[in-house]
C-alpha angles and dihedrals in degrees: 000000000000113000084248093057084045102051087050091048095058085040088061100043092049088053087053095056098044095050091059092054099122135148121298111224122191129188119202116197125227136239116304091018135079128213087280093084092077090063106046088038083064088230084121088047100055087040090056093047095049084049101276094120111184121264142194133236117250131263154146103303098350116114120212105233089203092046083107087048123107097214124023144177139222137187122203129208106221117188086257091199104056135082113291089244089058089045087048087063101041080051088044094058088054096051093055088055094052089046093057098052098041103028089168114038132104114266126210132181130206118181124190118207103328102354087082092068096052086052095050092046095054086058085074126109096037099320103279097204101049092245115194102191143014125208120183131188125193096338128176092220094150086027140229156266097230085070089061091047082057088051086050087056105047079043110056094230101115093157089081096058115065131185117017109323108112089048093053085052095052095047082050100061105036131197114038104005118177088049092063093041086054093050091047093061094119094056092042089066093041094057102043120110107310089229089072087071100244129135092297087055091056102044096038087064082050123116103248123208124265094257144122114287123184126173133205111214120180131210140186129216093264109038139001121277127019138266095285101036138033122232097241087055092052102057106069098204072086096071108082098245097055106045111149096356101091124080113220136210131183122214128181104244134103114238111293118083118267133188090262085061086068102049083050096063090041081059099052100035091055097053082050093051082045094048 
């Protein structure tokens, strides 16, 4: 090959790869739940269809099948169970992985339940990933009291949880459920109401980076926010760092992902790609 058929060559090819470059979406599941509810919610399905394919995350011989895509999506595993600290890491991990991959391109995070939370707390310290946007639906960011009804319940102690919450937990988490609700202990205590000085308390006072925030917030028809998490938890110009800095949108749903979810986050992804 001359040194002229080569130096086009590598042009070309350096054409090619910046004319994929897109915008990286990652959806990070919530408690009780893995990266496979955005899948059987039919969020993955209506992004696919509006030019989000799903994608993998990187790794040693595994190819991504969206990496000539402008636009992709991933989805993460976290280790729903455990403390949101624990969950940040395992997020954190991922995100090193994408990074790599796609050094350049815009990053945006969308967290269901309490998924939204892990991804707002790996945008500490700076915010290490370069993360463009944030998008949160129906996240505990200043907590609940279902989290203490879990803790009633690990704790034998179902006289301080009146009506039917412990029962709304149990159908929630299926199978064996007081076991999961034992082993999620740590989380239990990280999501309850910010105001108990737990983890919530400490990265809801933390500068937060100068980015895009969007919350989800559902309502019912007869009151704002939905049977695991109030309304006023859910909109993050709430917590004290973000005051007047989040947009918010309402949808008619209760908690769990739906497909409209997914043609939500087509909506707004494309008026961000637009701005």
């Amino acid at each position: 090959m001359s040194k002229q058929v080569s130096f086009l060559f590598g042009l070309l090819v350096l054409l090619l790869v910046q004319s994929v470059r897109g915008d990286v979406l990652v959806l990070v599941h919530g408690y009780a739940s893995d990266a496979g509810t955005w899948e059987r919610s039919g969020v993955n399905s209506e992004l696919h269809a509006n030019g989000w394919p799903r994608a993998v995350i990187p790794g040693p011989n595994m190819p991504d099948p969206a990496q000539q895509a402008a636009n992709k999506s991933f989805t993460v595993n976290l280790p729903a169970e455990a403390p949101l600290l624990v969950q940040a890491n395992y997020l954190r991990a991922s995100l090193d992985g994408i990074r790599q991959r796609y050094p350049d391109d815009k990053l945006i995070l969308v967290g269901h339940s309490a998924g939204g939370v892990v991804a707002r707390l790996v945008l500490l310290g700076n915010n290490p990933y370069r993360v463009g946007e944030l998008i949160t639906i129906a996240s505990p960011h200043l907590g609940t009291v279902r989290a203490a009804q879990g803790l009633n319940v690990v704790d034998s102690k179902p006289f301080f949880c009146p009506g039917p919450g412990i029962h709304f937990l149990k159908r929630l988490v299926g199978g064996s459920d007081y076991d999961y609700l034992r082993y999620s202990r740590g989380v239990l205590v990280d999501l309850l109401p910010a105001e108990s000085g737990n983890v919530l308390t400490w990265m809801n006072q933390q500068p937060h980076p100068d980015i895009v925030y969007v919350s989800v917030v559902r309502k019912s028809p007869f009151a704002l926010g939905d049977e695991v998490v109030p309304a006023y938890s859910q909109d993050m110009n709430n917590v004290p760092a973000l005051r007047g800095r989040v947009n918010i949108l309402f949808t008619d749903a209760g908690h769990s992902l739906n497909p409209a979810d997914g043609i939500l986050l087509a909506g707004l992804l494309g008026k961000a790609l637009q701005d």
